[in-house]
DRENKE-772268 format. One line per field, with one value per residue: residue in one letter; x, y, z of N, C-alpha, C in turn. Coordinates in steps of 0.1 Angstrom, whole numbers, plus 5000, padded with zeros to 4 digits. Atoms other than C-alpha are relative to their C-alpha. Last residue first. Layout:
N
r <- c(A  ...);
n_px <- c(X  ...);
n_py <- c(Y  ...);
n_pz <- c(Z  ...);
ca_px <- c(X  ...);
ca_py <- c(Y  ...);
ca_pz <- c(Z  ...);
c_px <- c(X  ...);
c_py <- c(Y  ...);
c_pz <- c(Z  ...);
***
This chain:
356
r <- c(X  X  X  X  X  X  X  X  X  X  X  X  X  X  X  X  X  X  X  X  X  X  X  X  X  X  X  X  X  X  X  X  X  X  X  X  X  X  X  X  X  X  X  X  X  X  X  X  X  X  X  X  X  X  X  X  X  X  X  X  X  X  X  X  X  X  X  X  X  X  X  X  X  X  X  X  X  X  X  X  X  X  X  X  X  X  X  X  X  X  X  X  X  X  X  X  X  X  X  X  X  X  X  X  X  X  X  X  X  X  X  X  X  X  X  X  X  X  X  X  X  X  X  X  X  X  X  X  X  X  X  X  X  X  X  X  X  X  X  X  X  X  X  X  X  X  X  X  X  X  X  X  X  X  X  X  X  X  X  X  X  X  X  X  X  X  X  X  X  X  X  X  X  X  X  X  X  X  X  X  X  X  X  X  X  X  X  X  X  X  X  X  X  X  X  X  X  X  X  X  X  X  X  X  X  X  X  X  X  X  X  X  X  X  X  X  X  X  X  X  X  X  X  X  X  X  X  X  X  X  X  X  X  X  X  X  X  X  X  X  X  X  X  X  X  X  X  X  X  X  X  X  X  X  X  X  X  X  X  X  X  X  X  X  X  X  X  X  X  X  X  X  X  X  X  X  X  X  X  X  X  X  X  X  X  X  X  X  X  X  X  X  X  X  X  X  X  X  X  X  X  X  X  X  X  X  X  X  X  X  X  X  X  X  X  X  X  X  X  X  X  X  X  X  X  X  X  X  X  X  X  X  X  X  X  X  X  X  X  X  X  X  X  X  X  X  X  X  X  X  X  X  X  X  X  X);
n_px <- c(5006  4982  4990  5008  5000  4994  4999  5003  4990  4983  5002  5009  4987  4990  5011  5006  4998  4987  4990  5003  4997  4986  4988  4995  5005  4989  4984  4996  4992  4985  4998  4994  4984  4989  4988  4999  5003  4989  4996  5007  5009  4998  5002  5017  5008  5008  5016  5015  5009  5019  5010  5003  4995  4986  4990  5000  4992  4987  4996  4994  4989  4990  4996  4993  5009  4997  5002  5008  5003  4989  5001  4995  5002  4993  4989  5006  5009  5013  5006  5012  4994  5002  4998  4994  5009  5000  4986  4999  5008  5001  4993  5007  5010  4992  4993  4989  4988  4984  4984  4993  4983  4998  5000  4987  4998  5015  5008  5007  5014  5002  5010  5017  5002  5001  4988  5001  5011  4990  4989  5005  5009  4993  4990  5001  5001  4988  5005  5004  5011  5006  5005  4995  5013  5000  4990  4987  4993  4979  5001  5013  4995  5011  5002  5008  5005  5001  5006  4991  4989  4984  5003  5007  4993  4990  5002  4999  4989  4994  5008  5000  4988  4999  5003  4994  4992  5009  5001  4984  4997  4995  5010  4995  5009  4993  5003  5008  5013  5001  5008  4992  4999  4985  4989  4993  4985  4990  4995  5010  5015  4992  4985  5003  4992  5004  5007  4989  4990  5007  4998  5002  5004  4996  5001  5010  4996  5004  4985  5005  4998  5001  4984  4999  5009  5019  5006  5010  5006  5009  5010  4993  4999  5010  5013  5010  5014  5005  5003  5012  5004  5010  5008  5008  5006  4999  4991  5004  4992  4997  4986  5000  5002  4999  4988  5001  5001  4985  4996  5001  4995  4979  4999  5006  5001  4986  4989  5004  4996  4983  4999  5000  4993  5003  5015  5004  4999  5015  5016  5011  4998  5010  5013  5006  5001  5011  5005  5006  5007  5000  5002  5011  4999  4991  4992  4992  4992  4987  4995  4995  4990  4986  4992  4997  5010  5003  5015  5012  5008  5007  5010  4999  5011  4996  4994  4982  4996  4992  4984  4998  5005  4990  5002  4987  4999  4987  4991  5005  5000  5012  4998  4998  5006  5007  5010  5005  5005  5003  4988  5007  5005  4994  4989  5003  5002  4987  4994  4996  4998  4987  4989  4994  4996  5006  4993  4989  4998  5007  5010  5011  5005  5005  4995  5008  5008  5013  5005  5013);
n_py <- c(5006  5006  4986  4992  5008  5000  4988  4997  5011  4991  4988  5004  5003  4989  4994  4992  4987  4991  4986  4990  4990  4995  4998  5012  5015  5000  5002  5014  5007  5005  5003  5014  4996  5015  5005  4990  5010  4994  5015  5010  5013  5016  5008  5007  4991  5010  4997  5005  5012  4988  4999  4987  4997  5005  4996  4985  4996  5000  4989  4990  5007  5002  4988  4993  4994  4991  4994  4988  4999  4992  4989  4995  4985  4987  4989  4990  5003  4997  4984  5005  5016  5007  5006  5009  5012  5008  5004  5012  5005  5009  5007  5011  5010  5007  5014  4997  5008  5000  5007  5006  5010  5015  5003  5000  4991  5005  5001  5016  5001  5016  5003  4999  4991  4988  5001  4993  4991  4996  4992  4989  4986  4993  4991  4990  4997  5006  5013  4996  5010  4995  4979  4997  5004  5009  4996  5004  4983  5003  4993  4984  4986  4990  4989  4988  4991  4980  4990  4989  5004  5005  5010  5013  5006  5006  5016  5010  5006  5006  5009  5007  5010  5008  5012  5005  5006  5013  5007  5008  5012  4996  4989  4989  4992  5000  5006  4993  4990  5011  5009  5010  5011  5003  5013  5008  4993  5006  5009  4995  5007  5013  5010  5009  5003  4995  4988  4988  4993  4991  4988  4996  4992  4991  4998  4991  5001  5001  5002  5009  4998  5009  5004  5008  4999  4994  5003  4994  5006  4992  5003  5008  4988  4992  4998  5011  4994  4994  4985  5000  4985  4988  4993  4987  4987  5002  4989  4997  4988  5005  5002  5007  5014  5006  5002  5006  5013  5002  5008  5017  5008  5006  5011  5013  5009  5005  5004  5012  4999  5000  5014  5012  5007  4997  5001  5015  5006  4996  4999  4989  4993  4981  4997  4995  4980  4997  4988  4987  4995  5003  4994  5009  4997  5001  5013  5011  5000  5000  5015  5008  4995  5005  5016  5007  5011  5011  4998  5014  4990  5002  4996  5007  5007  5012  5009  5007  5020  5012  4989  4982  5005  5010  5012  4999  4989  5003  4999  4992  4985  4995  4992  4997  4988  4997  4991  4996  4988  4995  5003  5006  5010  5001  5004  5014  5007  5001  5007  5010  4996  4996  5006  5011  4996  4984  4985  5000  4984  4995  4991  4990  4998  4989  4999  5007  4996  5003  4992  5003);
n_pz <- c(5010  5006  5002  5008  5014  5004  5012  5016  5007  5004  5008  5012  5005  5001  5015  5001  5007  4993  5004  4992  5004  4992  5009  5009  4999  4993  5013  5005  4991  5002  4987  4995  4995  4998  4994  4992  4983  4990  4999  4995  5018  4998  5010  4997  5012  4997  5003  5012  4988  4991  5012  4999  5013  5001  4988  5006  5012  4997  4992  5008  5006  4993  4994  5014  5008  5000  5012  4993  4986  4992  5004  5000  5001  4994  5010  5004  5006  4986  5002  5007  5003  4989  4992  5008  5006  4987  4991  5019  4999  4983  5003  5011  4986  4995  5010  5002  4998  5010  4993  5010  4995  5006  4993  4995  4988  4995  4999  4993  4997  5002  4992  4999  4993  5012  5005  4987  4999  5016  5004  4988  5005  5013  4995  5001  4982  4989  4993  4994  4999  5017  4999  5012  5009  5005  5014  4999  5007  5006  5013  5001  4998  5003  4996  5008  4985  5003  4988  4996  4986  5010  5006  4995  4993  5011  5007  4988  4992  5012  5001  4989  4998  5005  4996  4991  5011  5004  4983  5001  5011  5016  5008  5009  5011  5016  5011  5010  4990  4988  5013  4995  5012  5006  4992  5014  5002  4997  4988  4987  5003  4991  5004  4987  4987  4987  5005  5005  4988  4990  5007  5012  4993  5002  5014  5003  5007  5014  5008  5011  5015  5012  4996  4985  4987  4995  4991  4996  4989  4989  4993  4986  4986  5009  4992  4999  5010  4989  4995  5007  4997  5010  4990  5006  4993  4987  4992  4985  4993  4984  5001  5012  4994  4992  5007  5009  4990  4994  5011  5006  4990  4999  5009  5002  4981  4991  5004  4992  4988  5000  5013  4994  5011  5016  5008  4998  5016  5008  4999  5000  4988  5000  4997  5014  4999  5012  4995  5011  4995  4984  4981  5000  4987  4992  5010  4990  4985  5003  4998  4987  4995  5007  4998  5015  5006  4993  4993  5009  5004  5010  5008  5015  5000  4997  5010  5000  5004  4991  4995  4992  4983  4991  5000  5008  5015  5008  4981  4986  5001  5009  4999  5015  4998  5010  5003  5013  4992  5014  5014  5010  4994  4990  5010  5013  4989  4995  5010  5000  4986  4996  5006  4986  4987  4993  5006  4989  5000  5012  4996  5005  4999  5015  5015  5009  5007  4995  4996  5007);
ca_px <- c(2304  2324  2297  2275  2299  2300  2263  2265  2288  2271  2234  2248  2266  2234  2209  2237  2262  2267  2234  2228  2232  2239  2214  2189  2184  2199  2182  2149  2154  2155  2118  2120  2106  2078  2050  2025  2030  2027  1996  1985  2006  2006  2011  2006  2036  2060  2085  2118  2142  2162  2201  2228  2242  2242  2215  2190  2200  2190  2156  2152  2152  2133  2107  2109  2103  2130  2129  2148  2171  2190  2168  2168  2138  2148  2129  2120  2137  2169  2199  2224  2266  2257  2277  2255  2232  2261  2276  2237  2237  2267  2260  2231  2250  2275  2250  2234  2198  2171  2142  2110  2085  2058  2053  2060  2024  2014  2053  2077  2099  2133  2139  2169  2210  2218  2233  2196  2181  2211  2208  2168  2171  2199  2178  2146  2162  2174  2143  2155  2185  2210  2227  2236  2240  2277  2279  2247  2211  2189  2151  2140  2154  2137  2164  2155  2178  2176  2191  2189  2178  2163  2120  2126  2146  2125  2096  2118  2129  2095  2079  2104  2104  2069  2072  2093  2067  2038  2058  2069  2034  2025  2002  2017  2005  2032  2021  2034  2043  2071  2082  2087  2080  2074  2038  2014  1992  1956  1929  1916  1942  1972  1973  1936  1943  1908  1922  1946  1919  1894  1922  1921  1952  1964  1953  1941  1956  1945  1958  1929  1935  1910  1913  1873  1867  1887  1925  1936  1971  1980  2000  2019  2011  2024  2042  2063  2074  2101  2121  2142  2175  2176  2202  2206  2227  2240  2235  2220  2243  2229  2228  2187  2187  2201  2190  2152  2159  2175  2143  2123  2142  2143  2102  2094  2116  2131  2097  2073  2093  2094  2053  2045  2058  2033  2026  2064  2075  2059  2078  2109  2133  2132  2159  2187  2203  2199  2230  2238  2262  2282  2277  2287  2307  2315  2288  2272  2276  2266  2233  2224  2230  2210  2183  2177  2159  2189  2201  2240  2273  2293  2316  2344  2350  2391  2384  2362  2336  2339  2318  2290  2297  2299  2276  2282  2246  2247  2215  2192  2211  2210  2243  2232  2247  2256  2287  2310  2336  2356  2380  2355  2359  2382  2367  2333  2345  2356  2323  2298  2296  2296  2267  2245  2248  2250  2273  2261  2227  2230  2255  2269  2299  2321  2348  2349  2384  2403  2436  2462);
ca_py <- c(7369  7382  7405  7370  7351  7379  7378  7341  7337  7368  7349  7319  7339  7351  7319  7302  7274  7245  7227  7192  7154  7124  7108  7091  7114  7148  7145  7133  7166  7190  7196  7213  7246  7251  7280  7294  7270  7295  7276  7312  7336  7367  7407  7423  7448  7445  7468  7458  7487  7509  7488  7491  7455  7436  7454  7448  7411  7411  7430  7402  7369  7386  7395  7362  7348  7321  7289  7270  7244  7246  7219  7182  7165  7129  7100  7070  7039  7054  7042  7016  7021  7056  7068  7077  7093  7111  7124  7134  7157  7173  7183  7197  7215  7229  7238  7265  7254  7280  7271  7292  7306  7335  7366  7390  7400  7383  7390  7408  7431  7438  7478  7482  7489  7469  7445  7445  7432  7404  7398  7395  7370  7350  7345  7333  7302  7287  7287  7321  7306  7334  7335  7296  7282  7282  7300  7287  7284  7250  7259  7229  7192  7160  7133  7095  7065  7036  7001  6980  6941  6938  6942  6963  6985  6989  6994  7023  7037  7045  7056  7085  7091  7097  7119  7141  7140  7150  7181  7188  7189  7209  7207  7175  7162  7134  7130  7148  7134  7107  7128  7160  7190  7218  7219  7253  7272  7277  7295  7309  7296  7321  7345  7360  7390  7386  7380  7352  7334  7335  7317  7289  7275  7246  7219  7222  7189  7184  7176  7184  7199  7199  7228  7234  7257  7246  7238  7236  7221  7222  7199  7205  7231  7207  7182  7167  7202  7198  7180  7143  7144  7106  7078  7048  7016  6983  6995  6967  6969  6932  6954  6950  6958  6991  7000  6997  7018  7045  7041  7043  7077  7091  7084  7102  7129  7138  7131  7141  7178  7180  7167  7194  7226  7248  7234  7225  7260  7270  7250  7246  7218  7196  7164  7145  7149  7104  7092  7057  7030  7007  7008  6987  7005  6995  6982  7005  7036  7023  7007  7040  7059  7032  7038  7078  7090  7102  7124  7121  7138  7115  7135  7113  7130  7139  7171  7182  7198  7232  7265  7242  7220  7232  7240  7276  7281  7248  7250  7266  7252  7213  7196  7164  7148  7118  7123  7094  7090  7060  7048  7065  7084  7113  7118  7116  7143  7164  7160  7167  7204  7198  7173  7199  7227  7208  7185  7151  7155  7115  7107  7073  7056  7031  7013  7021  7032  7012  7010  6989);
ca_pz <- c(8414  8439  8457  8456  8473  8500  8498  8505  8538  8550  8547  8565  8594  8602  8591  8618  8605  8626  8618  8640  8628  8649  8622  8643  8672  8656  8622  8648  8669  8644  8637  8605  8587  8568  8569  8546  8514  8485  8458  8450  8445  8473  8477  8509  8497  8529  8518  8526  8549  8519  8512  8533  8524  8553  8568  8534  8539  8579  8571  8542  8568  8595  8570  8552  8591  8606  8613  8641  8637  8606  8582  8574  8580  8579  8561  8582  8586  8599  8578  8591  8594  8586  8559  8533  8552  8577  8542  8529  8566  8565  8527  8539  8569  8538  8515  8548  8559  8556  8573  8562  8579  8565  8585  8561  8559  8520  8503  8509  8484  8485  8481  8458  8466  8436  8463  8481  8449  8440  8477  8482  8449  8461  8493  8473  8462  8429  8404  8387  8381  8371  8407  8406  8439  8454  8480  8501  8502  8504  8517  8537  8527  8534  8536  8526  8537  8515  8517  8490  8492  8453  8469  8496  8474  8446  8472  8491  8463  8444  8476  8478  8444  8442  8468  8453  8419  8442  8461  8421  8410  8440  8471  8490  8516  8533  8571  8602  8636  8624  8590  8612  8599  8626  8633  8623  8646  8649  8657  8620  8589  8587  8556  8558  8536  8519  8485  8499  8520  8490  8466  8489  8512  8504  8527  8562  8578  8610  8645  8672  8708  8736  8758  8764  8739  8712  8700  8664  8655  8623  8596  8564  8542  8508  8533  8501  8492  8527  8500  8487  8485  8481  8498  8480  8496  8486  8450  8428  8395  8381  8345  8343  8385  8381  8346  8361  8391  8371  8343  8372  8389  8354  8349  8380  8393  8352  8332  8364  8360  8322  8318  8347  8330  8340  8373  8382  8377  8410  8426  8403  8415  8386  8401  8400  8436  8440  8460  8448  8466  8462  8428  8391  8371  8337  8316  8344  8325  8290  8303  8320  8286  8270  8290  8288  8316  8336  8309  8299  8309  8330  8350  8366  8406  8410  8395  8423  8420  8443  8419  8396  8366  8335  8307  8306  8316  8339  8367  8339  8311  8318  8331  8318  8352  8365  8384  8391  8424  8419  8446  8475  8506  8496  8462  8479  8507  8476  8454  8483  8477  8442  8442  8463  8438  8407  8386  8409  8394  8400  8421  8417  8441  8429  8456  8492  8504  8525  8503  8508);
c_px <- c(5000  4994  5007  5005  4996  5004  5013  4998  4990  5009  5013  5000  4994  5012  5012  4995  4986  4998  5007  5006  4993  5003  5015  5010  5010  5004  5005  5014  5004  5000  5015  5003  5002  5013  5005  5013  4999  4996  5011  5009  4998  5003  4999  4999  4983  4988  4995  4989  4994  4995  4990  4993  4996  5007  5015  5007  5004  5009  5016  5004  5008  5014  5016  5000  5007  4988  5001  4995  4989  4996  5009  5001  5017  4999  5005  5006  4991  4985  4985  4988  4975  4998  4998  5011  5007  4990  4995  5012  5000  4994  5004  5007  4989  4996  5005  5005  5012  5007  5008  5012  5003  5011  5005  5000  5017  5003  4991  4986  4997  4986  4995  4998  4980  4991  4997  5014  5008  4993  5004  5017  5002  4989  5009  5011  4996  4995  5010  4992  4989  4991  4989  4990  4998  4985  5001  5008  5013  5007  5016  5011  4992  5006  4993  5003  4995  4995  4997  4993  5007  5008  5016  4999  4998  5007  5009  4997  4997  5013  5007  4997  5003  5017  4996  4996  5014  5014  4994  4997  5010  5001  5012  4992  5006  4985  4999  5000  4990  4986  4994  4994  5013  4994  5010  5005  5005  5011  5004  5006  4994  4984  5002  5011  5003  5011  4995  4990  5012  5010  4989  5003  4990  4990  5003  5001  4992  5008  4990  5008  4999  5010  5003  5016  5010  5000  4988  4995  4988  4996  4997  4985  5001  5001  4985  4986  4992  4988  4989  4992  4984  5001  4994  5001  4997  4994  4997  5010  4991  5010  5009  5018  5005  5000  5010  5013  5002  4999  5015  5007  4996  4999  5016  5004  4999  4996  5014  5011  4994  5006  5021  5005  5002  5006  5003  4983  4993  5001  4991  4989  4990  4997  4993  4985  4987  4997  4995  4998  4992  4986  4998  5001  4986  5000  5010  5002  4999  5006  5018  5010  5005  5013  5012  5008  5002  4987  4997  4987  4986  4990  4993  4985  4997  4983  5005  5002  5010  4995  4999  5015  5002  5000  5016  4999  5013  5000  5016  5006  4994  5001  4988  4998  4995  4993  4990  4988  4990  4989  4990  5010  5002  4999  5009  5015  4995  4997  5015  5012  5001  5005  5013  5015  5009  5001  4996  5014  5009  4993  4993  4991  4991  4987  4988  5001  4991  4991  4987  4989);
c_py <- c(5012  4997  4996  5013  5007  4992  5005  5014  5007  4992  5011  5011  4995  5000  5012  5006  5010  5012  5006  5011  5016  5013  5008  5003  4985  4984  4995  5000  4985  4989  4995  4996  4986  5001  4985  5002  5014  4990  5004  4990  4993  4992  4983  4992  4991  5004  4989  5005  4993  4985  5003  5001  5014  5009  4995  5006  5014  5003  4995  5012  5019  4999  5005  5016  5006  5009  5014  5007  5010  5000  5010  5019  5003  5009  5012  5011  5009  4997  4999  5013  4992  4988  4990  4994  4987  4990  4990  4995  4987  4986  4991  4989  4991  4994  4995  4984  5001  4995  4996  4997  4998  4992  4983  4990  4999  5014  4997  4999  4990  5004  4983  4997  5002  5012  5013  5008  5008  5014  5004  5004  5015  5014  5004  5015  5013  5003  4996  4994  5005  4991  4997  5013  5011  4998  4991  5006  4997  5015  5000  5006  5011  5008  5010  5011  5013  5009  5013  5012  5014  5002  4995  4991  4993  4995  4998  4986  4995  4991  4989  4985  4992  4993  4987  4990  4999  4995  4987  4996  4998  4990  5005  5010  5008  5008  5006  4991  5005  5007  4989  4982  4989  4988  5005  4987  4986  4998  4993  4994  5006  4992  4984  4988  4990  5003  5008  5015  5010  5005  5010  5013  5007  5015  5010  5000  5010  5007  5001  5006  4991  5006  4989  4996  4996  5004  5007  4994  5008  4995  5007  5000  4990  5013  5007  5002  4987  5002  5001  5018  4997  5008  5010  5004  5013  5011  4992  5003  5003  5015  4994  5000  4993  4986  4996  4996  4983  4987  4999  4996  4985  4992  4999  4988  4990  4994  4998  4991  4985  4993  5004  4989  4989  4992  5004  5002  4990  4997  5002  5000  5011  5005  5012  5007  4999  5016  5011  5013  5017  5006  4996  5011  4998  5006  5001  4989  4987  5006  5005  4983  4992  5010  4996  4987  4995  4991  4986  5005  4993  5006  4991  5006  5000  4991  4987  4993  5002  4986  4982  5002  5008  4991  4990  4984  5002  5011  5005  4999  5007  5016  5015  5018  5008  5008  4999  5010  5003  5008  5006  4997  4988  4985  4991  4994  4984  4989  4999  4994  4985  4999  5006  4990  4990  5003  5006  5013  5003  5019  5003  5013  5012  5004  5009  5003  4991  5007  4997  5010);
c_pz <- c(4985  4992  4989  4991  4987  4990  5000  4996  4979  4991  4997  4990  4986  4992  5003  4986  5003  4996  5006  4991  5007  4989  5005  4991  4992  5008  5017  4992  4994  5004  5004  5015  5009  5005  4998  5007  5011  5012  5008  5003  5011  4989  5000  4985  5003  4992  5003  5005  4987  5010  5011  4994  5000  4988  4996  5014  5000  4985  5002  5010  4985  4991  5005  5005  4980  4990  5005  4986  5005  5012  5009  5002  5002  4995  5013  4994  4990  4988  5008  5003  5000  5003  5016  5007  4996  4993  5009  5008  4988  4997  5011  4994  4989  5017  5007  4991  4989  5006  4992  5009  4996  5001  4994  5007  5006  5015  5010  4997  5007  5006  4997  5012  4991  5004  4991  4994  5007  5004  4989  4998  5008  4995  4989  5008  4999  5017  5015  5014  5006  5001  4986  4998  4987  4985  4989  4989  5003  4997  5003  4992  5002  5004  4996  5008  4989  5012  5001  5009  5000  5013  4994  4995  5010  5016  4996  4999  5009  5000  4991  5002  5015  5001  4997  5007  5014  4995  4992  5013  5006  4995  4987  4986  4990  4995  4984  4983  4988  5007  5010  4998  5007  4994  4993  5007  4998  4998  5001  5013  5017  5003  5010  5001  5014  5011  5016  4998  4995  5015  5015  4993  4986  4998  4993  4987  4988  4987  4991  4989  4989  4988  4995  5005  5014  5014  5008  5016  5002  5011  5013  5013  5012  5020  4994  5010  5002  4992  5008  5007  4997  5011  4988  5011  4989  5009  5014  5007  5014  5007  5013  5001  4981  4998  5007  4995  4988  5004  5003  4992  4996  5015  5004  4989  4996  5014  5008  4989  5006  5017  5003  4993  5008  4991  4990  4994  4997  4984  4992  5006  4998  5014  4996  5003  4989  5001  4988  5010  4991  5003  5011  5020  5004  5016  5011  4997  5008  5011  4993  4996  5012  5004  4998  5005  4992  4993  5007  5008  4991  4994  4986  5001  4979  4994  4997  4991  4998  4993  5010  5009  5009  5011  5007  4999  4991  4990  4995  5011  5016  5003  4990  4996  4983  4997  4992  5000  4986  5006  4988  4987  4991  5003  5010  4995  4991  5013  5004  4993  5009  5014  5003  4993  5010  5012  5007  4996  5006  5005  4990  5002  4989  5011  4990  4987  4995  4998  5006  5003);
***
């Protein structure tokens, strides 16, 4: 007899993350469904990305549309949801705010909505949710006398960019850690992640489902979709470095980021959705340690023989400074921990890359 649980839902369960989950799903789980409306920019052949698995039932449909939800769970009713669906573009997100509060915001209501209207309350949600919810996250400043004081500087103005003044005056950043550091968010789409956040936790407070929330940092890996200009800035620095160019950096180079490897993300989601009960608070997900965009292109342009990067002093506006993730709570409450080095990491993808 089998001891597999019975229907589990991913919604954006075609793309990066989804794939890279879609064999350990197939494994775990009698029905394994994809909801996905495989949209050009992640899907340019309009498939599903490199490792889904043919075992997982692609339903092809937009998450905001009702009558799609009420003809999927005529017949499948979930265990359990795991919420990918999602506009991903930072900086895209201000120009094309109405597409990007449509899929976070209205699809996650009109998911929750089609839930409870077809008695399909999930026993458990977990959300991808992102590191864009901090916005610049939170500072320590300490005076004179040795006194420190926690604040919240906000996104950084146009006057500190033009003046070169990349790091705020006498003080220095926090790791991201959802128990020390509080939800600012400086984009449309950091607003529209944290809407979902909020959005799941009432619903599911109020219908009995249990949701665990992970806050991802910057997602890279074999797998992600080269032709997206929205995918990540390490695809970029290897398509660049590959065509034996100069990768450019921006502001001073110095700017953090915590690249975590598809397959320590996928980890992490797995331990969400399995953990016999989910941790109140959301989980930073990220590799352990950040790393500079300096740091991070000097190792590309070594992997690949390409000229040293240029450091051009260039900026856009609304650029978080630094983000990167306090490990200890994943490891704490979710018995998770990245295996895969930014080193190894970064080789893993520009031999993907090479092959592409």
């Amino acid at each position: 007899m089998s001891t597999k649980k019975e229907v589990v839902i991913v919604t954006g369960g075609a793309g990066f993350i989804g794939a890279a989950l879609s064999s350990h799903l197939a494994d775990t789980f009698q029905r394994v469904i994809a909801f996905d409306n495989l949209h050009p920019q992640i899907h340019p052949d309009h498939q599903p990305s490199e490792g889904f698995d043919p075992r997982v039932e692609l339903f092809d449909a937009d998450i905001t549309d009702a009558s799609a939800w009420d003809l999927l769970l005529a017949g499948a009713k979930p265990d359990v949801v795991i919420h990918l669906a999602a506009e991903t573009g930072t900086g895209q997100s201000l120009t094309e705010s109405t597409r990007h509060t449509m899929v976070n915001v209205v699809g996650t209501s009109t998911m929750l909505d089609a839930l409870q209207r077809n008695d399909a309350v999930p026993a458990r949600m977990v959300l991808a949710s992102s590191r864009a919810v901090y916005g610049e996250g939170a500072w320590v400043r300490t005076s004179a006398d040795g006194t420190s004081e926690l604040f919240y500087p906000g996104a950084r103005p146009l006057s500190m960019f033009e003046a070169a003044q990349w790091d705020f005056p006498g003080a220095v950043p926090l790791a991201m850690n959802a128990t020390e550091v509080a939800p600012r968010p400086a984009s449309v789409y950091g607003v529209t992640k944290y809407a979902q956040e909020e959005l799941l936790k009432i619903w599911g407070d109020a219908f009995g489902t249990e949701v665990g929330i992970v806050r991802l940092q910057n997602v890279y890996g074999p797998g992600q979709t080269p032709s997206n200009p929205y995918t990540g800035i390490m695809s970029l620095f290897c398509r660049v470095a590959r065509d034996s160019g100069q990768i450019s950096i921006y502001e001073d180079g110095e700017v953090r980021r915590d690249f975590v490897i598809i397959d320590d993300v996928a980890d992490a989601i797995i331990r969400m959705v399995e953990i016999s009960t989910c941790p109140v608070q959301p989980i930073d997900i990220g590799s352990g340690t950040y790393t500079t965009i300096r740091e991070a292109a000097d190792l590309i342009a070594q992997i690949y023989g390409a000229p040293q990067p240029q450091i051009t002093g260039q900026w856009r506006h609304g650029d978080v400074r630094h983000a990167w993730a306090d490990p200890e709570p994943a490891r704490d409450l979710l018995g998770f921990e990245a295996q895969v080095s930014v080193e190894d990491g970064f080789r893993r993808l520009a031999t993907w890359i090479n092959a592409q």
